[in-house]
N, C-alpha and C positions, 0 to 999 in steps of 0.2 A: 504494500500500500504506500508506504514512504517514497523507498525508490519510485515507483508512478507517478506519485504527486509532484515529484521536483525532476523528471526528464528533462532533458537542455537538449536541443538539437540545435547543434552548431550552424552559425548562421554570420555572415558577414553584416557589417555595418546598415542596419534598415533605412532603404529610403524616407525621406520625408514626405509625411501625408497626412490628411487631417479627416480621415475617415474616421467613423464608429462602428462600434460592434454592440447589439443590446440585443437582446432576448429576455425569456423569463427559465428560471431555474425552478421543476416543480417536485414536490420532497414529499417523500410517501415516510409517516414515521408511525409508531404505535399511539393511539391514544394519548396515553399517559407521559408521551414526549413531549415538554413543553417545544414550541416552535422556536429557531435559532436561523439567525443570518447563516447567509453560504457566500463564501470567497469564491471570486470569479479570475482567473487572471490569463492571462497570455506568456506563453515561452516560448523561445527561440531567439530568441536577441537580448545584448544587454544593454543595461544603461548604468549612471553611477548614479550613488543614493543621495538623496537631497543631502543639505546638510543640517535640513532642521529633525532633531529626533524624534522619535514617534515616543508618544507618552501613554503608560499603563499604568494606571491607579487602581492602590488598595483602597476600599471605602467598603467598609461593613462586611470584610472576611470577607471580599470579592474580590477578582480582577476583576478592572472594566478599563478595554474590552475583555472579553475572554478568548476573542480568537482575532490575532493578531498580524498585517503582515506590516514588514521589515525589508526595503530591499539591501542586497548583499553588498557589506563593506558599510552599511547604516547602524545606526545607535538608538537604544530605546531608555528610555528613565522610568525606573516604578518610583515616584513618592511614595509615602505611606502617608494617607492621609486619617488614620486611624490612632486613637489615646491610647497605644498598646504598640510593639514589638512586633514586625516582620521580619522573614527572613526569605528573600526568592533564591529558589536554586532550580538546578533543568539537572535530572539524572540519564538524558536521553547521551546515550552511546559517542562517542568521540568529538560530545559536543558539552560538554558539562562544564556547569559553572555552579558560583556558590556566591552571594552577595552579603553573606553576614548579618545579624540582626540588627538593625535600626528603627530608632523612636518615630512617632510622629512628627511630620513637616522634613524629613531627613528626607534624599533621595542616594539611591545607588543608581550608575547608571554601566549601561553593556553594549558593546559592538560587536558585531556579527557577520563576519566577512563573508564564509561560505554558507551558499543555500543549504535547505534541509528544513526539516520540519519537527519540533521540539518542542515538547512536553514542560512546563515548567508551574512549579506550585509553592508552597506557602511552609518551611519545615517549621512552621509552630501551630499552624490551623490547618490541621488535613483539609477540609472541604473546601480550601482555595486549591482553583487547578484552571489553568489555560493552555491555550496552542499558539507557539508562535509560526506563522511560514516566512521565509527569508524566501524570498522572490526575484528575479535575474532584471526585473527592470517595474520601472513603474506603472506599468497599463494592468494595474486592476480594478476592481470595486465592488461592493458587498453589496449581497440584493437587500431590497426594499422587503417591506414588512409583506407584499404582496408576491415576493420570490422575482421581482423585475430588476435588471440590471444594465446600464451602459458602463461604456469605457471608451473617452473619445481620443480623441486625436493618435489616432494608431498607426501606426507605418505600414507602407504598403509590402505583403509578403506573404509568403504562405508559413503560417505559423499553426501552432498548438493551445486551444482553450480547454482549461483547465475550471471545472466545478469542485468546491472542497468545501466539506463539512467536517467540524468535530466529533460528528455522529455519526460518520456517512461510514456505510460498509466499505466501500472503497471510493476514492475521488471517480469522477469521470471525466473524459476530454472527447475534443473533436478537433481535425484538421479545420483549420478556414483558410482561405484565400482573400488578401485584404486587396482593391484599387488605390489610386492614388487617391483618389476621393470617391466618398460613397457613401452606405451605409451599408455592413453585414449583419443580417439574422440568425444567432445561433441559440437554440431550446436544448433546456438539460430535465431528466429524468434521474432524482436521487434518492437511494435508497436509506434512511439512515435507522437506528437500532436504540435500544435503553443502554447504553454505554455505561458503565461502569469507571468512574475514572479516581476510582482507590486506589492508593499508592503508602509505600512503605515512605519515611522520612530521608534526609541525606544522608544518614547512617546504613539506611536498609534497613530499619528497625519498623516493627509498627510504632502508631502513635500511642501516646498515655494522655488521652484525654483529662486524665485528674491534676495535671500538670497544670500549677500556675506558674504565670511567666511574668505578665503585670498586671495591676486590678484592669478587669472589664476583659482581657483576652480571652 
């Protein structure tokens, strides 16, 4: 599923064009899945990452957002805007970090050179957990509450669209073929599940929820 989600197909410098790409992404889930944004994005070319960082806030034993993207060689900041102790860490495989515990109004901040997609949670409040994607260029965008998405000004090319959920059985894509100008239609069908996103701490330990850390944690 990983490797799918972040495929690069090599691709020289994309022309310039100011087409768009919009469709609607539609998500078959259980019941009792609350409904969740779906990341839409384009690969096959790169670009470099702004230089303004993308911001994830802790507020009330949340990330928000909880599903994040990041393009590759960019910087993201958790403040904590919470009266109590955070601590973000990502145990995902040859990409792991650990940011230490910090008070409220403090920020840690993290750069992300290489793509991939990574798991990252809270090791003093289990039920905090997010996904960050690090993405090879900037043409993406999150659907609407009603599963609708664009992304404008795309390069002309035959590239790879990419549907990603936190939920999703597995991502989905499709080939497109962009003009110099235009507009492209591309529809996703996404299957997503009751995901489970327990996780041991940054020890590999479970949690001891009896643990005080500071009042109110």
């Amino acid at each position: 599923m990983r490797a799918l989600a972040l495929l690069v197909l090599c691709a020289s410098a994309a022309a310039s064009a100011d087409a768009s790409v919009h469709g609607v992404v539609e998500v078959k889930r259980p019941v009792d899945v609350p409904a969740s944004l779906v990341l839409v994005y384009i690969v096959g070319f790169d670009e470099r990452a702004p230089s303004k960082p993308v911001e994830v806030k802790q507020v009330g034993k949340k990330f928000i957002p909880d599903l994040i993207a990041v393009i590759a060689g960019g910087t993201v900041t958790f403040p904590n805007g919470d009266p109590f102790l955070h601590n973000v860490f990502s145990p995902t495989s040859e990409r792991t970090f650990d940011l230490g515990s910090y008070k409220q109004n403090d920020t840690r901040t993290r750069t992300f050179p290489k793509r991939g997609v990574l798991d990252i949670y809270c090791n003093i409040h289990p039920e905090m957990s997010a996904t960050l994607v690090i993405l090879p260029n900037t043409r993406y965008a999150l659907t609407d509450a009603s599963g609708q998405f664009q992304i404008d000004h795309v390069p002309a090319g035959t590239w790879t669209l990419f549907a990603f959920s936190r939920r999703a059985v597995q991502p989905v894509s499709q080939k497109i073929t962009v003009g110099v100008d235009g507009v492209v239609e591309a529809n996703f069908k996404l299957d997503e599940v009751k995901k489970d996103f327990a996780h041991v701490n940054k020890y590999g330990e479970r949690y001891r929820p009896t643990t005080v850390y500071a009042p109110g944690s």
